[in-house]
N, C-alpha and C positions, 0 to 999 in steps of 0.2 A: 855109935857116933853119927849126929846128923849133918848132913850137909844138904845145899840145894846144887841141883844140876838146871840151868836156864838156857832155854832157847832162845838164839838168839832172835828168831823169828817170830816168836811170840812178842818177842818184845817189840819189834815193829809194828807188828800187829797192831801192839796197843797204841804205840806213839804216832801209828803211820809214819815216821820218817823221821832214820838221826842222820845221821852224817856218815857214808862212808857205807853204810850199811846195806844187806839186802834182805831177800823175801823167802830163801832158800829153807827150807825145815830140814835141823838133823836128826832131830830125833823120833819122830814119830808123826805121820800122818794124821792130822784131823781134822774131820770135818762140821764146820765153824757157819749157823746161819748169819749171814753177815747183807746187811740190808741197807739200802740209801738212806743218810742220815743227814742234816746238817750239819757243813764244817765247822771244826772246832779247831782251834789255835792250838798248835802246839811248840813247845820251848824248850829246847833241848841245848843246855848249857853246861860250861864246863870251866873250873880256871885250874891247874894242874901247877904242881909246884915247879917255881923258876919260867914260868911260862904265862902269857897273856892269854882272857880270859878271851873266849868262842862260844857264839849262840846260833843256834839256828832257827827261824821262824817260819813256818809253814800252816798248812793246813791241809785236815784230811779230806778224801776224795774216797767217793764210793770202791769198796773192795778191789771190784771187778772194772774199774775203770783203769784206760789204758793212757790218759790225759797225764801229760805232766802234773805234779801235784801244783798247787798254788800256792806263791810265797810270799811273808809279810814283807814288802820293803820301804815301808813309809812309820817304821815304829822309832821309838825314843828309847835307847838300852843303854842302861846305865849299871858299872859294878861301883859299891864302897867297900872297905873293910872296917873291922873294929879299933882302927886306930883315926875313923877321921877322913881318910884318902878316899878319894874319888874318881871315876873317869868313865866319858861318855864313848860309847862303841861305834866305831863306824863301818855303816852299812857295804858289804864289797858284794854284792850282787846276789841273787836268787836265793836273796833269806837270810844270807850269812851276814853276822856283825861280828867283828875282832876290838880286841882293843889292841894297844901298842908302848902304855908306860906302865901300867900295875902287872907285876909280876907277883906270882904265888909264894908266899911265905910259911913255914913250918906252924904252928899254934893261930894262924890268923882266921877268922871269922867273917865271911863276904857275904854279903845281900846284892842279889841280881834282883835290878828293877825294868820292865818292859811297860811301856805305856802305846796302847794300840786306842785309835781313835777317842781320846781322851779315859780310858780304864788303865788302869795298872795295878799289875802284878805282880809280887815281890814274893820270892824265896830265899831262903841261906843256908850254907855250908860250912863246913871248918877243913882246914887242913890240917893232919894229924902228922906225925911221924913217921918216916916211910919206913916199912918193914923190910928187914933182911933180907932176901935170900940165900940161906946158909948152902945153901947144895942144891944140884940138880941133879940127878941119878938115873939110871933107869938100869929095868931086870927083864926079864924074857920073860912073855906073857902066853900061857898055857891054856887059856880059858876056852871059851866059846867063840865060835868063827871062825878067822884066821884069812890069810892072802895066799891061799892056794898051798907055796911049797917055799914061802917066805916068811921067816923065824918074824914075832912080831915082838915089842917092845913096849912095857908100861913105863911112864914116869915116875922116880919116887924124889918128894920136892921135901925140902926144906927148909920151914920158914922161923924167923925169931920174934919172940911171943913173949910179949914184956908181963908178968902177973900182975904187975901192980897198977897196970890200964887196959882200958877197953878196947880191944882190939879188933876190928872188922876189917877183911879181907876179899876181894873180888878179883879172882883171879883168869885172864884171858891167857891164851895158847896160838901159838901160829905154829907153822909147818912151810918151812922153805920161803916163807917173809909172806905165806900167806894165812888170813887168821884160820883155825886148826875148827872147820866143821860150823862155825860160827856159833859156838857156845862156850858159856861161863861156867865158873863152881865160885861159889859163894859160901864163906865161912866165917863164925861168929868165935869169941874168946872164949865164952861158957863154955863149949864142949871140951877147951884144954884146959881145966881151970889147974890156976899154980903149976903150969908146965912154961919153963920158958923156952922153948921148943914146938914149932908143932910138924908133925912129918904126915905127908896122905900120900897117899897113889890114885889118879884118876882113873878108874877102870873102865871110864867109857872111852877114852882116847890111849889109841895102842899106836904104836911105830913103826918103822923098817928100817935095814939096813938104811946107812947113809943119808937118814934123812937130819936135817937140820930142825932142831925144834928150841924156840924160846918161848921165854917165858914169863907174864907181863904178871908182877903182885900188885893189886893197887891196892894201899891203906883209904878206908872211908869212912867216914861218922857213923853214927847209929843209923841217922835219917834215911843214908843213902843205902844202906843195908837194909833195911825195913822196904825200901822199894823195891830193891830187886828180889828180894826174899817173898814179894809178893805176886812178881812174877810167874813162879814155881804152883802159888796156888790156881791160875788161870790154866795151867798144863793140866792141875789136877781134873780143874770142872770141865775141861774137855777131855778129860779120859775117862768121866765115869762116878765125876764128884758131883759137889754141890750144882746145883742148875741155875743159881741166879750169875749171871754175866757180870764182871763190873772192873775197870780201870784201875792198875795201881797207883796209890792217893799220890800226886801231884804236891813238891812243896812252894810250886806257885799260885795254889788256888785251886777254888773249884773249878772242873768243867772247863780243866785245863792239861790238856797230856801232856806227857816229857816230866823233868827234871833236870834241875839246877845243882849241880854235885862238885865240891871241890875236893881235892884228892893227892895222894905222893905214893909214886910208885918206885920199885924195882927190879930189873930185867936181867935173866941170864940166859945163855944158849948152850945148848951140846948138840954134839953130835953122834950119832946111834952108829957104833962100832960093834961088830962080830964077838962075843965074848969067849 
C-alpha cells in the first residue's frame, strides 16, 4: 500500500510562505544548496467548504535571509464559481485578501484570479464531498524508540471511501490544538479500489497517555493531490534521488509557487486512555 508522508517544511521550502506555517523539519535533516535568486510571487489560496475564500500574496526571500518576507498589497484578487458568482477580495494587510459573501459549496468549481501590475494568473479548484470519519482509534505501539518508561500509542483512523468516485484525501494531525510534528499523509482511492472503507495507522506519529489528538481529513480534487503528492518527490531528491531540483507545478501558472485548493473536510478528537 502506497501512501506519501510530507514534510511540512519542505513544503515551505518550496512556497517560501503559507499562512500559519513554519520552517521546523520533522523528518529528516537535509542539506539543501539554496542560493540568492530573484523573487517570485507566490499565491497561496484556499476556499474551504461553508467558508470564504483566503489568499495570501508574498514573495520569496533568500534562504538565509532574516528580513521579513515581502508582501503583495496592491494586487486585484478575485474568486468565480461555475455557476456565474463572483467577488473581489479585499486586501487586510501583509499580503492577506479575504472575501466575505461567496461561501464554499459541495460540487462547486472556483477559479481564483490575481492580477499583479497588469499580469494575471488564474487557477481552479473543485469542491468535492467531505469524507467521513468513521472511527478514530488507537493501539499501543511496540515499535522502535519510545519515551523512555511511557506506553506509546499509534492511531488507527477510519475513513469512508465511496467506490463509485474518485476519492483523494490529505490528511493533517494536531496534538493538544497543536499541529502534530507539522506533517501530512496523503492518500489516493486506487490503493482501496471497490473498498468502501479505508482504515491506516500512521506509524510515524505515536502518542501518550492523556494526550488529546484530532484529526483533520480533507477531501481534495486530483489537481490538489498531484501537488502535494509531488512534494514527496523533492524529499526524495534530497535523500539521494534524482539531482535535478524543481517546484511543484503551480495551477496558477508558471514561475508561480503556492496553490489555489478548494476543499471539505472532517474532524475528530480522542483522547489516549491507559488500556
Amino acid at each position: 500500500m502506497k501512501r506519501y508522508i510530507i514534510s511540512k517544511a519542505m513544503f515551505f521550502l518550496s512556497l517560501s510562505m503559507l499562512i500559519g506555517g513554519s520552517l521546523q523539519s520533522c523528518e529528516e535533516v537535509i542539506d539543501i544548496d539554496l542560493n540568492d535568486a530573484d523573487p517570485k510571487l507566490s499565491i497561496d489560496g484556499q476556499i474551504t467548504l461553508n467558508e470564504t475564500a483566503t489568499v495570501q500574496l508574498s514573495y520569496t526571500t533568500s534562504y538565509f535571509s532574516e528580513e521579513e518576507p515581502q508582501y503583495e498589497e496592491s494586487a486585484t484578487v478575485s474568486i468565480s464559481d461555475s455557476e456565474g458568482n463572483s467577488e473581489t477580495l479585499i486586501h487586510k494587510g501583509k499580503g492577506l485578501y479575504e472575501g466575505s459573501l461567496m461561501r464554499g459549496q459541495v460540487g462547486m468549481e472556483y477559479e481564483l484570479s490575481v492580477t499583479v501590475e497588469e499580469k494575471t494568473y488564474k487557477g481552479s479548484s473543485q469542491i468535492l464531498t467531505p469524507t467521513e470519519i468513521l472511527s478514530l482509534g488507537y493501539e499501543k505501539f511496540d515499535g522502535f524508540g519510545g519515551s523512555g518508561d511511557e506506553e506509546e500509542y499509534n492511531l488507527i483512523i477510519t475513513l469512508k471511501n465511496n467506490p463509485n468516485e474518485e476519492n483523494y484525501f490529505l490528511i493533517k494531525y494536531y496534538l493538544n490544538d497543536e499541529e502534530k510534528e507539522d506533517t501530512y499523509s496523503v492518500w489516493s482511492h486506487e490503493y482501496f479500489a471497490n473498498e468502501e472503507t479505508i482504515e491506516f495507522t500512521p506509524l510515524r506519529f505515536s502518542f501518550t497517555k492523556e494526550d488529546v489528538v484530532t484529526l483533520v481529513a480533507y477531501s481534495i480534487d486530483e489537481g490538489t493531490y498531484d501537488y502535494y503528492s509531488q512534494l514527496e518527490e523533492i524529499i526524495d531528491q534530497e535523500g539521494g534521488g534524482s539531482s535535478t531540483p524543481f517546484n511543484p507545478e503551480s495551477n496558477m501558472g508558471e514561475n508561480i509557487l503556492g496553490y489555489f485548493r478548494a476543499w471539505s473536510f472532517d474532524k475528530q478528537t480522542v483522547q489516549i486512555e491507559e488500556e
